[in-house]
N, C-alpha and C positions, 0 to 999 in steps of 0.2 A: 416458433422456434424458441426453445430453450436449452441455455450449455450454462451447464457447473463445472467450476473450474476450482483447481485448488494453487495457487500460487507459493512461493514461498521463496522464502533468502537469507542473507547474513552477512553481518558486517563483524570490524574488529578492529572502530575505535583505539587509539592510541594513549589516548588522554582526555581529562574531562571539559568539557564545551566543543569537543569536536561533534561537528553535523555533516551528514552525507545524506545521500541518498543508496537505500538496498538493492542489489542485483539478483533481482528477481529469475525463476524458473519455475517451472511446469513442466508435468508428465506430459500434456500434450504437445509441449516446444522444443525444438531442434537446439535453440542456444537459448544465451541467457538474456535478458532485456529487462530494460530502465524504467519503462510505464508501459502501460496499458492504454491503446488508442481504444475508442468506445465508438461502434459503427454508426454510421445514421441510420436513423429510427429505432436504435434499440435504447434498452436501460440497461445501467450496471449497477450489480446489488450487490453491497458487503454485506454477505450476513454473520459470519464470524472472521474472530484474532485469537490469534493464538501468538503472544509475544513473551516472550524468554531471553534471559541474559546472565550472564557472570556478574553484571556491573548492572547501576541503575542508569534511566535513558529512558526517553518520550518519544511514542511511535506515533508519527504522524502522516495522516492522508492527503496528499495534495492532489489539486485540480486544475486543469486550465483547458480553455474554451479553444485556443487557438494550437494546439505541439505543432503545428508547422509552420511556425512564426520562426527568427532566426534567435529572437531569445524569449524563449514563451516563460508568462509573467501566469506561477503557481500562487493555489489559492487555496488557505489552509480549509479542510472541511472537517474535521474530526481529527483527536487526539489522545494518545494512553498514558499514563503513565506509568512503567514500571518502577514502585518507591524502593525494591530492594533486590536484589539475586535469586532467581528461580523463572516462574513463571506465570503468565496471567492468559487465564481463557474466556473470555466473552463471545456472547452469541445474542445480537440483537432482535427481538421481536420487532423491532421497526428496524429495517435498515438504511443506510448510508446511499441514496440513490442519486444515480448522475444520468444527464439525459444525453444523448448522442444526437444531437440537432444536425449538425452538418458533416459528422464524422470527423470532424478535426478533435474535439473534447478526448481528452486523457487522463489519468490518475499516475502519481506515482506517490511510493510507499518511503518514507523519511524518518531517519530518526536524529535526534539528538542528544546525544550522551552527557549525561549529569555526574556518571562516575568516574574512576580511573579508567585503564585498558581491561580488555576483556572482549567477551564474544556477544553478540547483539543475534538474534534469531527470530522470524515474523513466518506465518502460514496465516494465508485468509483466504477467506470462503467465498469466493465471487461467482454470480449467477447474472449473465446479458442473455436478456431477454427483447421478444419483440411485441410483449403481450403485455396487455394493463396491470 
């Protein structure tokens, strides 16, 4: 089994040192959603970011072993930084892989604003697979 997925979301920060997390969506999803649970036995592969803003702000990926904990403790794995207004596209030859042990493992997608207010925008390229 393999599914490519493309995600994506936006936020809109107030002021600078605010942090949230993005409300993520997909062509394939009915609503919107906070993280991404990762099945057991698969892998989840970031292979591209696509991050954009009015303001600058640091897109970040977090991780945790446990999302059905009653306060699951996130764990940074990778970081962007946008240093100014427009937009930044990366696409990893190695990517950002997470293992789906028990199906509880999750990612979710964070930013933190370095600038004024403005619009914050993230698309990535996410591939769960059940294959090496």
């Amino acid at each position: 089994m393999k599914e490519l997925i493309t995600v994506y979301g936006s936020a809109t920060p107030t002021a600078s040192g605010q942090s949230g997390d993005f409300t993520l969506n997909s062509q394939i999803a009915y609503n919107t959603f906070n993280y991404i649970r990762i099945p057991k036995g698969t892998k989840l592969k970031i292979w591209a970011k696509r991050i954009s803003g009015t303001t600058t702000f640091t897109f970040i990926v977090n991780y945790t072993p446990n999302i059905i904990s009653r306060s699951p403790n996130w764990t940074t794995l990778g970081s962007e930084y946008l240093s100014s207004p427009g937009t930044l596209e990366l696409e990893k030859r190695k990517p950002i892989i997470v293992n789906g042990f028990t199906g509880n493992e999750a990612i979710k997608l964070s930013y933190s604003n370095t600038g004024g207010s403005g619009t914050l925008t993230v698309e990535v390229d996410i591939e769960i697979t059940d294959e090496e």
